[in-house]
Structures are given as structure tokens and as C-alpha cells.
C-alpha positions in Angstrom: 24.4 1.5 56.3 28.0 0.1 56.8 30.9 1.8 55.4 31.6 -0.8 53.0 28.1 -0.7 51.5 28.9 3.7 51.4 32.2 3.1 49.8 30.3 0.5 47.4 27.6 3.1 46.6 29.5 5.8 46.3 31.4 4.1 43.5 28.4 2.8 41.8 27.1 7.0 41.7 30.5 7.8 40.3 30.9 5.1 37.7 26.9 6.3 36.3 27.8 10.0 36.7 31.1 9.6 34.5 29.2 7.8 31.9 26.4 10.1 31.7 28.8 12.3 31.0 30.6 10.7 28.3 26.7 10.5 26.9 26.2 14.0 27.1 29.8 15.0 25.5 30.1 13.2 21.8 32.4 16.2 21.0 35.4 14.2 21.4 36.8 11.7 19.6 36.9 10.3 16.1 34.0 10.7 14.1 34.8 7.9 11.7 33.9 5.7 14.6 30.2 6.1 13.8 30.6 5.9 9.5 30.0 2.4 7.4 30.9 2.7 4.2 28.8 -0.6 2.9 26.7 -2.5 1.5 26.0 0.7 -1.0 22.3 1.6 -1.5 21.8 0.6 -5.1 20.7 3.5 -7.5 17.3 4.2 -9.0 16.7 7.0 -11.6 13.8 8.6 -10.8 10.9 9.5 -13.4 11.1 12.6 -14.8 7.4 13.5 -13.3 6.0 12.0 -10.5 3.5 9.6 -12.0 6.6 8.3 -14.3 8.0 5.3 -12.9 11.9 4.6 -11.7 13.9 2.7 -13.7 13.8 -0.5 -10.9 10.1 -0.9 -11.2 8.0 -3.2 -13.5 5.5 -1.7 -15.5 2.4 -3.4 -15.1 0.7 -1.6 -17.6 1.9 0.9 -20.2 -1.4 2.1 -21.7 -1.2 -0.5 -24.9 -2.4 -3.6 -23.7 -3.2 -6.7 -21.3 0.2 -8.4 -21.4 0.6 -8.5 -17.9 -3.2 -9.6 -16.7 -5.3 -12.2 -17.4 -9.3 -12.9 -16.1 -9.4 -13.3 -12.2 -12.2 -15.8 -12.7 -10.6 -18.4 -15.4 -7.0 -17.1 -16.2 -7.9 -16.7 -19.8 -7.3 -13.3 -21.5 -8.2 -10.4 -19.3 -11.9 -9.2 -20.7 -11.7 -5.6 -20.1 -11.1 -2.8 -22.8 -8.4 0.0 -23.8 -9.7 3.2 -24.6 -6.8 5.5 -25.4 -3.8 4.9 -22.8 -6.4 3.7 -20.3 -7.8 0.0 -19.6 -11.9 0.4 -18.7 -13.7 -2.1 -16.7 -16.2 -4.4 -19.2 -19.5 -4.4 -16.7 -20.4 -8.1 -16.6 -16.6 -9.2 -17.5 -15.5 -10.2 -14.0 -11.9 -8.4 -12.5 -8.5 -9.1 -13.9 -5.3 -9.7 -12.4 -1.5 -9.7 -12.6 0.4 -12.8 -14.1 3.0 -12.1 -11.2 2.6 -12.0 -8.0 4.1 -9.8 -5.6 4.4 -9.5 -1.8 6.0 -6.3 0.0 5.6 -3.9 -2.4 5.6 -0.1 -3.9 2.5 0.4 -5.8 1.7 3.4 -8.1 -1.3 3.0 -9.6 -4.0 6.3 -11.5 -7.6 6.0 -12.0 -10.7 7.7 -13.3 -14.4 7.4 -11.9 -17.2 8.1 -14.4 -17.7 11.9 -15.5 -21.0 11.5 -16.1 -22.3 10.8 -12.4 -25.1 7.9 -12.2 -26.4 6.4 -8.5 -24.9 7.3 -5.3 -23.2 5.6 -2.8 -21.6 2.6 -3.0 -23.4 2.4 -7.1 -20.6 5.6 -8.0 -17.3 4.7 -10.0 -17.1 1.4 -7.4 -13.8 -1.0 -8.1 -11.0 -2.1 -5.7 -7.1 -2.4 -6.0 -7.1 -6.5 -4.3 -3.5 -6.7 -3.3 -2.3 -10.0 -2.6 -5.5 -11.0 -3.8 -7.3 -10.2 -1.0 -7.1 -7.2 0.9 -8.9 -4.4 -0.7 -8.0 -0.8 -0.9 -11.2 1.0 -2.1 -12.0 2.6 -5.6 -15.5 5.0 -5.4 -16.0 8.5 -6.6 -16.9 10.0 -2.9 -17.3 13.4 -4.3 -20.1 14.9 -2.7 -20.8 11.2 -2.6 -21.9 10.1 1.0 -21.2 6.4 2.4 -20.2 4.3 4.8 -16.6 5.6 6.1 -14.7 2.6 6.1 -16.3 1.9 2.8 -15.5 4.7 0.7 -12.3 5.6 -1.4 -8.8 5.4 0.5 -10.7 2.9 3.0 -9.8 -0.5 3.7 -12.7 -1.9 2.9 -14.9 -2.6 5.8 -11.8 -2.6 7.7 -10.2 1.3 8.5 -11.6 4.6 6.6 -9.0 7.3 5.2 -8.1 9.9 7.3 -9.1 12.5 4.8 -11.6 12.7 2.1 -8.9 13.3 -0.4 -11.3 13.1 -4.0 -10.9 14.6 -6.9 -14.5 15.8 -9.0 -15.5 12.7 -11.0 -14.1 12.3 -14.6 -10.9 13.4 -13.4 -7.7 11.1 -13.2 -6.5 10.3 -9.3 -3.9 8.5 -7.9 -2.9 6.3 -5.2 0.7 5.7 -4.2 0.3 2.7 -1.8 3.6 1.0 0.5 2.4 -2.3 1.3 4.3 -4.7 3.7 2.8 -8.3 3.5 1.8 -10.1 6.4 4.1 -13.3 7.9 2.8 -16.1 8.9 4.6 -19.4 10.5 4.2 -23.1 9.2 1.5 -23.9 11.1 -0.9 -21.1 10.0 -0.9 -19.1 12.9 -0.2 -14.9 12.3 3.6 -13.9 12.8 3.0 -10.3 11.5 -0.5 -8.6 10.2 -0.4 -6.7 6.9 0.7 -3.2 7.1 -0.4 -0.2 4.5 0.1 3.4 3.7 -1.4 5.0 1.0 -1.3 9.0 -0.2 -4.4 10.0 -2.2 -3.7 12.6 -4.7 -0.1 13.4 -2.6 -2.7 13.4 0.8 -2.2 11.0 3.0 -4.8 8.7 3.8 -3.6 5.8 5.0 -0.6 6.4 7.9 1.0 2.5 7.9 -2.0 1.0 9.5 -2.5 -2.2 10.4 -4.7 -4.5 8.5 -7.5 -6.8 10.3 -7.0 -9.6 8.3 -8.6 -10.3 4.1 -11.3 -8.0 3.1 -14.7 -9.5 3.7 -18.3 -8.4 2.2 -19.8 -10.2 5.1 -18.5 -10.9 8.5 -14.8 -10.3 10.3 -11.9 -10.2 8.8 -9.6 -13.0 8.9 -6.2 -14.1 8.1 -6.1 -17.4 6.4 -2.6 -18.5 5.3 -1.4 -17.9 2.2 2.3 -17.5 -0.3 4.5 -14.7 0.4 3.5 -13.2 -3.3 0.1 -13.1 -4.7 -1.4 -11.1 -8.0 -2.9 -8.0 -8.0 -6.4 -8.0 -8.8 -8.6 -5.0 -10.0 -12.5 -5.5 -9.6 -14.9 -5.1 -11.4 -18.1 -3.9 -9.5 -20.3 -3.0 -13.0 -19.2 0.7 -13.7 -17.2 2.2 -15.9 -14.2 3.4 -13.8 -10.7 3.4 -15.8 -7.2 2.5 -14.6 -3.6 3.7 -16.3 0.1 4.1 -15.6 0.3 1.4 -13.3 3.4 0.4 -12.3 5.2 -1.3 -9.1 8.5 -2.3 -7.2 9.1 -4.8 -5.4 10.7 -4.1 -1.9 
């Protein structure tokens, strides 16, 4: 090696030790160098209990009636019943869904299976929380209730199984709080993003932001198929008699 190519590397080795350096020692200096004072997080009030919504969310529903859903197969007036401060699936009626439609979201949303337990797998408290329409996060009472794993409650359906069995005994009222992140697409149809979910199951976790497949399908692959950037929230009805309350959401 020449001495000019020394003298150059031994300047290169000094410049990259005497930054590492200024890495490793953040001692100095002024810390208001690393502060921003804006854009100010706006404030939320919190619920006074955990299943009480904050003040920025919309209640979807409130325990008194349909306001806010109408019948997923005609629009008209949404078929199902209120019993007490819960809405109960009509068997026969065909699912309901949400007059507004939403895209990235915060979903809160408690429901009940059956107490008196009839059939077994898939024929047990069966509904499914449809967001954007089409990508289903299971509702089954899997209590001592075996099924398919990526077909029981807290699954994607036929997509990606919970990570826990997190059930409550049937006739008991369970939650989900769900953090959806819709998927992007560009103009010509083609996937810029895929879906993204996370979902806690009774506070357990059971759904660690995974990455959906594409629309929930009975039969066959998921798919993505182009669609708005804010779609209604459908609830199914699969013929029993599961309940739904306190449902409320906010928009992220």
C-alpha cells in the first residue's frame, strides 16, 4: 500500500472512530435538540370501565335500538331483535350491517353464545363480526367445543386460528377488542398493502397484527378483490341465537 493510500485510511479510521464516539456519548449537549412541541395529540376521555367507550368513538349500538343497521341482504330495516340491552340474531332473518362504513378502525364490540348448549362444532353460538364487509373474524362458543382451528372463535376464518383458546363458558358475555388497519390498493386493482388485524379476547390476545390472506371465503383461497377505503360492518347470522351489545368504534 502507498503512503498516500495509509495516510487516506488512516483518516477514514479516525473520522468513524470519532463519530462512534459522539454515538456512544449523548451526555453532552442540549437536550431540547431532540423535543417537538407539536402537532398536540388531541384528548380522548376514557370510559370510566373498560367496556365504556371514549368520548371520540361512535356508538354503534347503545342497547335500545337498530338506528345504526339496516338488513345486509336488502337495506331495509335490520330484522333482528332486542332483548334487554342486547340485539339477538332472528334465525332465518339474514345478517345486518352498519349504515356507515368504516376503514382503519378501533372496534370494541361484547357478545354472548347460547347458555343452553345445542350441536357441536361449527352448529354452537356460530356468527361473524364481517369487517369491511368481508373479512370475518369468527363468533363460536369453543368451550369444550372442538373444531377446525382456523375456524373457531378469535380465527380468521379459514384464514389464521387464535393463538389461544381464550372462551368464556357459554351464556356468558365476551369481548373482542379488535385494531384493524385496512388494506391499500392502487387504481388498477393490484394489492399496495394486505389487511392487518389484532384482536384481544377477553383482555388475551389472540390475534398479534397478523396479516390477512385476502376476503374470507367458505370455499376456495382467499382473495383480494378491490374495493372503497370504508365499508359497513356486517354481523352474520348463521341460525343460532348468539347476542351482541355495547358496540362501539373509532375511527383511526
Amino acid at each position: 500500500m502507498t503512503p498516500m493510500r495509509y495516510r487516506f485510511l488512516f483518516a477514514f479510521l479516525t473520522l468513524a472512530v470519532f463519530a462512534s464516539a459522539q454515538e456512544i456519548d449523548r451526555s453532552k449537549g442540549d437536550p431540547k435538540l431532540s423535543e417537538y412541541w407539536s402537532p398536540v395529540a388531541p384528548v380522548v376521555t376514557p370510559g370510566k370501565t373498560s367496556q365504556e367507550p371514549p368520548s371520540d368513538a361512535v356508538v354503534l349500538f347503545n342497547g335500545k335500538d337498530f338506528s345504526n343497521w339496516v338488513s345486509a341482504k336488502d337495506g331495509n330495516a335490520a330484522p333482528w331483535t332486542i332483548e334487554g340491552d342486547a340485539m339477538v340474531v332472528k334465525p332465518g332473518s339474514g345478517g345486518i350491517k352498519t349504515k356507515m362504513g368504516f376503514g382503519d378502525c378501533q372496534l370494541h364490540i361484547e357478545f354472548r353464545t347460547p347458555a343452553k348448549v345445542e350441536g357441536e362444532s361449527q352448529g354452537r353460538g356460530n356468527s361473524g363480526i364481517f369487517l369491511m364487509d368481508r373479512y370475518e373474524l369468527q363468533v363460536l362458543d369453543n368451550y369444550n367445543n372442538k373444531t377446525y382451528v382456523n375456524g373457531q372463535a378469535g380465527s380468521i376464518y379459514k384464514q389464521l386460528p387464535p393463538l389461544v383458546n381464550a372462551c368464556r363458558p357459554p351464556g356468558e358475555w365476551q369481548t373482542y377488542d379488535i385494531i384493524f388497519t385496512a388494506p391499500r390498493f392502487y387504481s388498477d386493482g393490484r394489492v399496495q398493502s394486505q389487511a392487518r388485524i389484532t384482536v384481544m379476547h377477553n383482555g388475551v390476545l389472540v390475534q398479534n397484527n397478523a396479516t390477512l390472506w385476502g376476503g374470507t371465503e367458505y370455499i376456495g383461497s382467499p382473495v383480494y378483490k378491490k374495493h372503497s377505503d370504508r365499508e359497513p360492518i356486517t354481523l352474520q347470522d348463521h341460525n343460532n341465537l348468539t347476542a351482541f351489545r355495547n358496540i362501539w368504534i373509532r375511527e383511526l
